[in-house]
ZAROVEX-436627 format. One record per residue: residue in one letter; residue number from 0; x, y, z of N, C-alpha, C in turn. Coordinates in Angstrom, 2 decimals, decimal comma. Example, Ala and Ser with C-alpha at 12.3 -4.5 7.8 and 13.67 -1.06 7.14 Angstrom:
2
PAPA resn resi      nX      nY      nZ     caX     caY     caZ      cX      cY      cZ
PAPA    A    0   13,19   -5,69    7,80   12,30   -4,50    7,80   13,20   -3,30    7,80
PAPA    S    1   12,85   -2,25    7,08   13,67   -1,06    7,14   12,90    0,03    7,87
% end
This chain:
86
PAPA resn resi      nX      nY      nZ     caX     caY     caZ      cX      cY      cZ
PAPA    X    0   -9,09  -32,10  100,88   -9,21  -32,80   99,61   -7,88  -32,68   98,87
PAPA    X    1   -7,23  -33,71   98,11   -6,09  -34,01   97,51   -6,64  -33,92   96,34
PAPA    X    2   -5,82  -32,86   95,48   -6,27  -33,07   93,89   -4,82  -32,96   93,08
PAPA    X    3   -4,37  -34,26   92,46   -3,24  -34,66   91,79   -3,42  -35,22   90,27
PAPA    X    4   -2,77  -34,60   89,52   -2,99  -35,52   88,44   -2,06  -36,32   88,15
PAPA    X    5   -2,85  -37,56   87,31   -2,36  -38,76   87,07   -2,20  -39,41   85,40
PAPA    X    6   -1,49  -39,85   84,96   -1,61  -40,08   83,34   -1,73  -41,98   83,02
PAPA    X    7   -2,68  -41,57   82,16   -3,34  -43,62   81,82   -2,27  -43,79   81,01
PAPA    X    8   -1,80  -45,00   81,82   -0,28  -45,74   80,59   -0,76  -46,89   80,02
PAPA    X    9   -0,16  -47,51   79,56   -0,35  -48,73   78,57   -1,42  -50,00   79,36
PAPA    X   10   -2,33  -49,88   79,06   -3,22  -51,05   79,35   -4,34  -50,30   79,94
PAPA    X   11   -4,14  -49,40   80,28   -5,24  -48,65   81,10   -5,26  -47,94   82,98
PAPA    X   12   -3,62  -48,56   82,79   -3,28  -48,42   84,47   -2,50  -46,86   84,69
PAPA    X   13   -3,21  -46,65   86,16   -2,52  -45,31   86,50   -2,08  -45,88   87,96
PAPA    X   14   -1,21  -44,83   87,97   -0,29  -45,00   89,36   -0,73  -43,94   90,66
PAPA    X   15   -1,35  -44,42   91,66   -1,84  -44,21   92,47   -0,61  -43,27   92,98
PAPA    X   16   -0,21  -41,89   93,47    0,80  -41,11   94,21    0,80  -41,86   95,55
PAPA    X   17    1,79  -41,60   96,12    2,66  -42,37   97,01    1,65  -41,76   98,40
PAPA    X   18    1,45  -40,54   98,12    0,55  -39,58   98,94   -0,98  -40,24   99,49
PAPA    X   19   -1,36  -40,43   98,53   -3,30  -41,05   98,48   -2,54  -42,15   98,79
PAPA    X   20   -1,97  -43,52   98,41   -1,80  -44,53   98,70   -1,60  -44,85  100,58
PAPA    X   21   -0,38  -44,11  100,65    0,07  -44,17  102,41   -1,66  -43,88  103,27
PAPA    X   22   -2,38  -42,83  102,68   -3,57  -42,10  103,43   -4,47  -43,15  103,83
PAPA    X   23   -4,43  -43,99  102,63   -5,48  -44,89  102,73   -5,27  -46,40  102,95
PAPA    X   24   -3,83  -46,52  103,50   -3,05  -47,82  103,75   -2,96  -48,96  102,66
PAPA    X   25   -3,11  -48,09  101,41   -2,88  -49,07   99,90   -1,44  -49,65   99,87
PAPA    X   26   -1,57  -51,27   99,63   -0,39  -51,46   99,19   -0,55  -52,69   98,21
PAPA    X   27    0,46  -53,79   97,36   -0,33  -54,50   96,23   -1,19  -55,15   96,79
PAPA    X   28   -1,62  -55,31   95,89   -2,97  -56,22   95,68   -4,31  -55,66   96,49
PAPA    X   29   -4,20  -54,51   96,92   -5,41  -53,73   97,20   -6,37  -53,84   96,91
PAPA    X   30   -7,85  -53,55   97,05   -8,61  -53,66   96,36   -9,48  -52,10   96,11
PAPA    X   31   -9,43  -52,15   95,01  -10,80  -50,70   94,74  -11,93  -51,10   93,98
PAPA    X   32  -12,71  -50,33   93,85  -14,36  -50,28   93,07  -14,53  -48,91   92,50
PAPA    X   33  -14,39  -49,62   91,51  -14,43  -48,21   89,94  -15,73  -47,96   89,80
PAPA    X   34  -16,28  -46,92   89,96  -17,54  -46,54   89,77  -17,80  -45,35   88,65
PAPA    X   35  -18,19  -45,00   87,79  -18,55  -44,13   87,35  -19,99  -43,44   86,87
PAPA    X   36  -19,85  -42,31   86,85  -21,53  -41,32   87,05  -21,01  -39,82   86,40
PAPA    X   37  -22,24  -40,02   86,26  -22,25  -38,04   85,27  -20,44  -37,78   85,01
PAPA    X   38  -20,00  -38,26   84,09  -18,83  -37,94   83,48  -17,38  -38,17   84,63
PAPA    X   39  -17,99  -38,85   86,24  -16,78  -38,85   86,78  -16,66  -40,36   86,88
PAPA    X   40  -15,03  -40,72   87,68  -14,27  -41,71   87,82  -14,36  -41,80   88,91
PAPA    X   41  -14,97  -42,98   89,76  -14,54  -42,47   91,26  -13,72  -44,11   91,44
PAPA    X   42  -12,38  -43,90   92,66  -12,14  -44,98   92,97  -12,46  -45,56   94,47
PAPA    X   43  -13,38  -46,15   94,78  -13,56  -46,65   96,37  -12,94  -47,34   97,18
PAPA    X   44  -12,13  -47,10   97,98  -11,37  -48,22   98,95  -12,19  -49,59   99,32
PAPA    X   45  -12,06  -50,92   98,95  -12,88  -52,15  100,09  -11,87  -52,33  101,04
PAPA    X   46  -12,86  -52,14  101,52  -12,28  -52,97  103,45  -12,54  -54,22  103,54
PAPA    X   47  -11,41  -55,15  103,98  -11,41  -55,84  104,02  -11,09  -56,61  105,30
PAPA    X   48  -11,37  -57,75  105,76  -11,55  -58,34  106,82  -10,44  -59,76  106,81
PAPA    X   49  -10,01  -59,97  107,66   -9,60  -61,24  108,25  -10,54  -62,60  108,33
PAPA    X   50  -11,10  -62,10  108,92  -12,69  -62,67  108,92  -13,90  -62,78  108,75
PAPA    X   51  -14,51  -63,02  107,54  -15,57  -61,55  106,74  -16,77  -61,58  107,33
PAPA    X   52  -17,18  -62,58  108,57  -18,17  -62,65  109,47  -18,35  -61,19  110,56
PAPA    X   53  -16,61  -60,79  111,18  -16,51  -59,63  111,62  -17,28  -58,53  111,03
PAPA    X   54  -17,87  -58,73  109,88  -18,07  -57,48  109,46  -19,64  -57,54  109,18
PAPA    X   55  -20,45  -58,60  109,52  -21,31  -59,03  109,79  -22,28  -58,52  110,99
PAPA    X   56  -21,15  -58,90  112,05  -21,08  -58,48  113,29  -22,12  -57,77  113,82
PAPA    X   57  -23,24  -57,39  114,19  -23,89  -56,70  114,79  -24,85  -56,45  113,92
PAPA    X   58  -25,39  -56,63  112,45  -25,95  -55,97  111,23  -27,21  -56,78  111,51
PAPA    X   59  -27,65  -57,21  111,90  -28,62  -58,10  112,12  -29,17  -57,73  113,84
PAPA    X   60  -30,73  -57,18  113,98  -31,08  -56,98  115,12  -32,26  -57,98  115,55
PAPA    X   61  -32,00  -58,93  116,61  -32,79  -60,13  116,33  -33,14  -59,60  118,45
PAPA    X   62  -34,61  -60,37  118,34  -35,02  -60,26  119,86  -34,19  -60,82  120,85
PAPA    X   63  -33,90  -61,92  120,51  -33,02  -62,70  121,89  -31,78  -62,88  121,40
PAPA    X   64  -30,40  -62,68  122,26  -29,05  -63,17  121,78  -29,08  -64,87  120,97
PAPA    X   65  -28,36  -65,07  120,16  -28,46  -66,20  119,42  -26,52  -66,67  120,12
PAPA    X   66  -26,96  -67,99  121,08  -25,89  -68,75  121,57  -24,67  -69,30  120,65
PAPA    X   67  -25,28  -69,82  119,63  -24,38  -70,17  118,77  -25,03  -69,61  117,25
PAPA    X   68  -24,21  -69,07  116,96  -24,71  -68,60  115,77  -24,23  -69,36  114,53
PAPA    X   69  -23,32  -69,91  114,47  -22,53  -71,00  113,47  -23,83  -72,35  113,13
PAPA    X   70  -23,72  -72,57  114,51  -24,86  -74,08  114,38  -26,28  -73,12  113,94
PAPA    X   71  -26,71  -72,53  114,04  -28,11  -71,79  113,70  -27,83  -71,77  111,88
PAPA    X   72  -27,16  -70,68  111,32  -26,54  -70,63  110,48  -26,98  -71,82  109,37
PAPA    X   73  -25,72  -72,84  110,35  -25,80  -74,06  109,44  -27,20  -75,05  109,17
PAPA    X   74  -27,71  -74,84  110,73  -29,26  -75,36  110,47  -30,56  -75,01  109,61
PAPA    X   75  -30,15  -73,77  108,95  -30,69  -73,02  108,60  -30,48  -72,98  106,44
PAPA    X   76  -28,94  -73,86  106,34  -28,70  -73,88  104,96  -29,09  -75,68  104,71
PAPA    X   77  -28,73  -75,93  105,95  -29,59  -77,68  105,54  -30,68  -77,79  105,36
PAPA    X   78  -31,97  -77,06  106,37  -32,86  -77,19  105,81  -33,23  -76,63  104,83
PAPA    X   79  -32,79  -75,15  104,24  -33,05  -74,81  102,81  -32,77  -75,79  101,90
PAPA    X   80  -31,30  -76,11  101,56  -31,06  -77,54  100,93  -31,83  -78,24  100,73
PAPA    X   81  -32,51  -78,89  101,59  -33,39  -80,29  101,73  -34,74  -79,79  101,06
PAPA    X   82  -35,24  -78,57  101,19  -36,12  -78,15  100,48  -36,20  -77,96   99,27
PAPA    X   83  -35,21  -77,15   99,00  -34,64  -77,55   97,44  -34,81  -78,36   96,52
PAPA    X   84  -34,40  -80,08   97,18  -34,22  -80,79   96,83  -35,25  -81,60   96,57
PAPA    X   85  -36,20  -81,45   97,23  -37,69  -81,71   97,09  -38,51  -81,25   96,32
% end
Protein backbone atom coordinates (compact mmCIF):
# COMPACT_ATOMS: atom_id res chain seq x y z
CA UNK A 1 0.00 0.00 0.00
CA UNK A 2 1.25 3.58 -1.08
CA UNK A 3 0.37 6.28 1.34
CA UNK A 4 1.37 9.92 -0.04
CA UNK A 5 0.06 13.06 0.62
CA UNK A 6 -1.44 15.32 -1.70
CA UNK A 7 -2.69 19.14 -1.42
CA UNK A 8 -6.31 20.45 -3.17
CA UNK A 9 -5.24 23.51 -5.39
CA UNK A 10 -7.41 25.91 -7.00
CA UNK A 11 -10.59 24.44 -8.38
CA UNK A 12 -10.50 21.38 -6.48
CA UNK A 13 -7.69 19.47 -8.39
CA UNK A 14 -4.91 17.36 -6.90
CA UNK A 15 -2.00 15.98 -8.61
CA UNK A 16 -1.86 12.42 -8.81
CA UNK A 17 2.35 11.48 -7.82
CA UNK A 18 4.18 10.37 -10.69
CA UNK A 19 4.44 7.02 -8.52
CA UNK A 20 0.46 5.89 -8.32
CA UNK A 21 0.07 7.31 -11.82
CA UNK A 22 2.99 5.03 -13.74
CA UNK A 23 1.37 1.88 -11.29
CA UNK A 24 -1.76 2.24 -12.71
CA UNK A 25 -0.86 3.31 -16.40
CA UNK A 26 -2.59 6.92 -15.81
CA UNK A 27 -1.95 9.33 -18.31
CA UNK A 28 -4.34 12.59 -19.59
CA UNK A 29 -7.49 12.19 -19.95
CA UNK A 30 -7.78 9.11 -17.74
CA UNK A 31 -10.62 8.24 -16.29
CA UNK A 32 -11.51 7.78 -12.40
CA UNK A 33 -14.75 7.34 -10.18
CA UNK A 34 -14.84 9.40 -7.04
CA UNK A 35 -16.62 7.61 -4.57
CA UNK A 36 -17.08 8.53 -1.16
CA UNK A 37 -18.25 6.63 2.29
CA UNK A 38 -17.85 6.95 6.05
CA UNK A 39 -15.61 10.09 5.83
CA UNK A 40 -13.29 8.55 2.95
CA UNK A 41 -12.28 9.62 -0.70
CA UNK A 42 -11.74 6.81 -2.76
CA UNK A 43 -10.43 7.18 -6.39
CA UNK A 44 -11.27 4.05 -8.82
CA UNK A 45 -9.39 3.37 -11.98
CA UNK A 46 -12.13 2.66 -15.30
CA UNK A 47 -10.93 0.35 -17.65
CA UNK A 48 -11.42 1.01 -20.59
CA UNK A 49 -11.81 -0.77 -23.87
CA UNK A 50 -11.14 -0.29 -27.56
CA UNK A 51 -14.13 -2.00 -28.06
CA UNK A 52 -16.64 -1.87 -25.24
CA UNK A 53 -18.39 -5.14 -26.54
CA UNK A 54 -14.87 -6.88 -25.48
CA UNK A 55 -15.82 -6.38 -22.22
CA UNK A 56 -19.09 -7.84 -22.63
CA UNK A 57 -17.49 -10.79 -23.78
CA UNK A 58 -18.42 -13.87 -22.03
CA UNK A 59 -20.91 -12.08 -19.21
CA UNK A 60 -23.82 -13.59 -20.53
CA UNK A 61 -24.29 -17.58 -20.12
CA UNK A 62 -26.79 -18.64 -22.75
CA UNK A 63 -27.50 -22.65 -23.69
CA UNK A 64 -26.38 -22.75 -27.27
CA UNK A 65 -23.42 -20.61 -28.89
CA UNK A 66 -25.17 -17.59 -30.59
CA UNK A 67 -23.60 -17.50 -34.49
CA UNK A 68 -23.98 -14.07 -34.94
CA UNK A 69 -24.48 -12.10 -32.20
CA UNK A 70 -24.62 -8.52 -33.91
CA UNK A 71 -27.69 -9.65 -36.15
CA UNK A 72 -29.46 -11.23 -32.89
CA UNK A 73 -28.69 -8.07 -31.01
CA UNK A 74 -30.08 -5.97 -33.68
CA UNK A 75 -33.18 -8.20 -34.11
CA UNK A 76 -33.83 -7.92 -30.87
CA UNK A 77 -33.83 -3.69 -30.63
CA UNK A 78 -36.19 -3.65 -33.80
CA UNK A 79 -38.51 -5.60 -32.46
CA UNK A 80 -38.51 -3.78 -29.09
CA UNK A 81 -38.84 -0.55 -31.19
CA UNK A 82 -41.79 -1.67 -33.11
CA UNK A 83 -43.39 -2.49 -29.88
CA UNK A 84 -42.90 0.62 -28.52
CA UNK A 85 -44.31 2.15 -31.11
CA UNK A 86 -47.49 0.47 -30.90
Amino acid sequence: MIVISVEVGKYGRIILPKKIRKKYGMSEGFRLIVTESRGHICLTPVKTYEKPTEALFGSIKVAKPIDDPKSLARDFIRKKLSEDMQ
